[in-house]
N, C-alpha and C positions, 0 to 999 in steps of 0.2 A: 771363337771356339778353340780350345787346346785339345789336340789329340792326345788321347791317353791309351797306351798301349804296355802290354804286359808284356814283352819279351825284352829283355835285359841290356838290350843297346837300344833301346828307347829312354832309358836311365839316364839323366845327366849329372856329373859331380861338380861342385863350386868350382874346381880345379879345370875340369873340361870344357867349363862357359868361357872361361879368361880363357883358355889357347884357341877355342871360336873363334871368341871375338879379335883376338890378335893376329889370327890368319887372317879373319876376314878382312881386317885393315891391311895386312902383308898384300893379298892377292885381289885390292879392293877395284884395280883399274883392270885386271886380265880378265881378257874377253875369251880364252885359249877353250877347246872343248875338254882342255882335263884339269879345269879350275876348283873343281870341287873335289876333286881326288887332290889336288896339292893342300888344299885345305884342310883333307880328313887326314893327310899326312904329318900335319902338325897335332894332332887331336888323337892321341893313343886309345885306342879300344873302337874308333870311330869310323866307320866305313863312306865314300863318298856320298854314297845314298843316305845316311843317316844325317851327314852335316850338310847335303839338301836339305832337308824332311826338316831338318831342326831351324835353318835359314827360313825358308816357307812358317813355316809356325811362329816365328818370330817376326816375319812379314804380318802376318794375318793378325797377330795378339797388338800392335802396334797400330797398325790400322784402325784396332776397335777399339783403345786409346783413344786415340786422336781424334775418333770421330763421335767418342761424348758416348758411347754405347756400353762402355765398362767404365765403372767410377773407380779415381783412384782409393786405397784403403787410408783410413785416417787412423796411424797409428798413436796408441798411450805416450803421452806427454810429448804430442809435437809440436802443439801451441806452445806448450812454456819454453820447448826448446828454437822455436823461432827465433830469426834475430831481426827480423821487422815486423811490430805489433802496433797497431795503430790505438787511439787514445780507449777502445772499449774491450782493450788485449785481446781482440780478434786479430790473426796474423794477416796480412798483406797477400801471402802468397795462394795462390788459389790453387784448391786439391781436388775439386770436381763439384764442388757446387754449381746450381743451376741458376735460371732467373738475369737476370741483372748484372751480376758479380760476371757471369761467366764473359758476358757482351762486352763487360770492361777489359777482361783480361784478353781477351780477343782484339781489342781497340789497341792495350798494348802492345799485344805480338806482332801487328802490323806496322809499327812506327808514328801514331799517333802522340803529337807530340803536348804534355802536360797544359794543361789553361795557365793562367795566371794563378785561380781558385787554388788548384790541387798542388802550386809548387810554392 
């Protein structure tokens, strides 16, 4: 669930996600109690509490990813823009299909390694 809030430093700009995410990696090991004030100090208009709230919500959006409970979007011409289409130019990579497909790719993220058949 994304919280969506109407007061104006709940707003985030393309600009403001990249110096997040670039603090977040800067200050990724400190454990300090004013870690997230050094954060929101890279992040102009952004107060610590805000780049908590925005960490949390990106915790939580991430989670429900990963756990199959939000499908990712299948955007116009991703297939043709693949660069591994197998013989029925269905792409290789899996974008949240269910069934079968997902158990394989599951099989891959684990280190299971090709049969003879599939290589």
């Amino acid at each position: 669930m994304i919280r969506i809030n109407d007061d104006a430093s709940s707003a985030w700009s393309w600009h403001q996600d990249k110096l997040f995410e670039r603090a977040l990696v800067m200050f990724s090991n400190d454990e300090s109690s004013d870690r997230w004030e050094k954060i929101a100090a890279q992040v102009p208009g952004k107060s610590a509490a805000d780049v908590r709230r925005h960490y949390e919500d990106l915790e939580h959006d991430v989670l429900e990813i990963e756990s199959g409970r939000v499908e990712l979007p299948s955007y116009e011409g991703e297939l043709e823009s693949a660069s591994w289409v197998n013989e029925s130019g269905r792409s290789q990579v899996w974008v949240g299909s269910k069934g079968k497909e997902r158990e394989r790719e599951s099989e891959r993220r684990k280190g299971v390694p090709w049969s003879e058949e599939e290589h």
